[in-house]
C-alpha positions in Angstrom: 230.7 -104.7 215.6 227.6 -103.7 213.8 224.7 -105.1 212.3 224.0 -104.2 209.0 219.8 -104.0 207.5 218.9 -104.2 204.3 215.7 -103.9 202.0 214.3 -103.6 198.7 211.2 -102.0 197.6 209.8 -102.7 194.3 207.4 -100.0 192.9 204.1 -102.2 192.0 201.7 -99.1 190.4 200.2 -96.3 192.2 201.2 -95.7 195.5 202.0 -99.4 196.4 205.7 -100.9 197.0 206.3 -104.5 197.5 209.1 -104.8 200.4 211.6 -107.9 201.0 214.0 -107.5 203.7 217.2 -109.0 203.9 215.7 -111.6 206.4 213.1 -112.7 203.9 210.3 -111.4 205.4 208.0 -109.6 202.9 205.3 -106.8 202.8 203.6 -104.3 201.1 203.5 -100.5 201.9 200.6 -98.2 200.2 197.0 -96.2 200.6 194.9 -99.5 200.7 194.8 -101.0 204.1 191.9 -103.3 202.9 194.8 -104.6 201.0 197.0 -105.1 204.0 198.8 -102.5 202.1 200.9 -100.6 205.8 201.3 -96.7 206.2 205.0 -95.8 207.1 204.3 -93.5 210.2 201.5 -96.1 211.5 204.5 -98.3 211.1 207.1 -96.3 213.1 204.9 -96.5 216.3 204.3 -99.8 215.6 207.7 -100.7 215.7 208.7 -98.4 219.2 205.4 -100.4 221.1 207.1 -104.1 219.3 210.6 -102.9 220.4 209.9 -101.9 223.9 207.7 -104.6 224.6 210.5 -107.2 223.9 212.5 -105.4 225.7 209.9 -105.4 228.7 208.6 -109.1 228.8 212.0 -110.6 228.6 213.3 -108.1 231.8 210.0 -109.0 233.8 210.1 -112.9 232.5 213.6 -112.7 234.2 212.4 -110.7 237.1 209.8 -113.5 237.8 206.9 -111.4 237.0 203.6 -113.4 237.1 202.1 -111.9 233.5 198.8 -113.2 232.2 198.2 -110.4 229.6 200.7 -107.5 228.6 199.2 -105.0 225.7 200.8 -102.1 224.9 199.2 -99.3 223.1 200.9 -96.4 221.2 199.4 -93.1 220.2 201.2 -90.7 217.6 200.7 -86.8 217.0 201.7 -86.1 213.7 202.3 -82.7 212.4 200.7 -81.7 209.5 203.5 -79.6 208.2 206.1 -81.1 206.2 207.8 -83.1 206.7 205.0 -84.7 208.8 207.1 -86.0 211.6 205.7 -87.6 215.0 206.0 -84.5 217.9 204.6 -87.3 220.7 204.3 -90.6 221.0 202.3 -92.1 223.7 203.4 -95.6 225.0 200.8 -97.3 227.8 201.6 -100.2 228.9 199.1 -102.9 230.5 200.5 -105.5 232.8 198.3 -107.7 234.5 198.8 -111.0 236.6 198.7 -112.6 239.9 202.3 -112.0 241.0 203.1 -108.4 239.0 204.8 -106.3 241.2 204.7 -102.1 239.9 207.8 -101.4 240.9 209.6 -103.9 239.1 207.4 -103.1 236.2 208.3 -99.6 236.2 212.1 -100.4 236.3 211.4 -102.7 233.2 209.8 -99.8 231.4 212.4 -97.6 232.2 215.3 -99.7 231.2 213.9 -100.5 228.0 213.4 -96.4 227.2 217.1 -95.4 228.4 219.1 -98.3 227.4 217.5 -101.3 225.3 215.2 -100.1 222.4 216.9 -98.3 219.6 213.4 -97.4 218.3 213.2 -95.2 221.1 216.2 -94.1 220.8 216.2 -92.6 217.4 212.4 -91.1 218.0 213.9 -89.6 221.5 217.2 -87.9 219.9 215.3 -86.2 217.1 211.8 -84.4 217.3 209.5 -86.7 218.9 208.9 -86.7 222.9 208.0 -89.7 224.0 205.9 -90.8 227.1 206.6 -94.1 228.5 203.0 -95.1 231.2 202.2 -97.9 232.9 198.8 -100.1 233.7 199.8 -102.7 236.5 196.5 -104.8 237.7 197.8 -107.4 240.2 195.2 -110.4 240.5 196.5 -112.4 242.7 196.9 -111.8 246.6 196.5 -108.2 248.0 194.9 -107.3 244.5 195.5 -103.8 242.9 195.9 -101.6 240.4 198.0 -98.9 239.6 199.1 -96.7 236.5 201.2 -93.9 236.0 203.9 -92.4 234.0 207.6 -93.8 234.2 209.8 -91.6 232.1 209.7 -88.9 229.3 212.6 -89.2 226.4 213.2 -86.5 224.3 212.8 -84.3 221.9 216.7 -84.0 220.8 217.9 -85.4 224.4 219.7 -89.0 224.1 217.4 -91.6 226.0 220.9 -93.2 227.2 221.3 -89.4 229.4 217.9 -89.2 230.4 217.7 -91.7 233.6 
């Protein structure tokens, strides 16, 4: 079975394009961000840190983690050759609660780069490395914090071959 996507973007002048997706949701892409206009590449890692943190909260949610505040942040290298693809994307993610535990956190990370996010998986098979890191601050009892990196996924290497 697949699932198919769809979208149309309607040119509106200049450089801005009026987007409706085939689940209704609408948007505009352009230059003027005081518009709320979006930039596609900002976009991209935007979409790899929304992806893989579903992916992570509902694996540590079932894993009983203890999460107060999760924020992930993303930073992209972009070549300035064309076509200006990402080279590396950065993914940190910050767990922090009374009852994280690092391993399991790492193992959610993990699962989500080499099996669950297709976001990462079509960034990882082409020419972007990505860098999957962890922040785990434990609040609770026997308090700590810990960060490190989990995983790397590609360039041109299938995430799914990685682990």
């Amino acid at each position: 079975m697949t699932t198919t996507r769809t979208a149309t973007l309607v040119h509106e002048g200049g450089n801005r394009f009026a987007t409706t997706t085939g689940s209704g949701r609408t948007f505009a892409w352009g230059d003027a961000k005081a518009n709320g206009e979006m930039s596609p590449m900002e976009t991209v890692t935007v979409a790899l840190a929304a992806c893989s943190a579903m992916d992570v909260i509902a694996i540590a949610l079932k894993k009983r983690q203890g999460i107060d505040r999760y924020e992930i942040r993303v930073h992209g290298e972009q070549r300035d050759e064309y076509p200006q693809v990402l080279t590396r994307v950065d993914v940190t993610h910050e767990v922090e609660g009374p009852e994280v535990d690092e391993t399991a956190i790492k193992r959610c990370i993990e699962l989500s780069a080499t099996k669950y996010c297709p976001v990462n998986a079509m960034l990882s098979s082409g020419a972007t490395e990505v860098r999957h890191r962890y922040v785990v601050r434990k609040t609770g009892e026997g308090a700590f914090e810990a960060e490190g990196e989990v995983i790397v996924t590609g360039p041109f290497r299938r995430p799914d071959i990685v682990a």
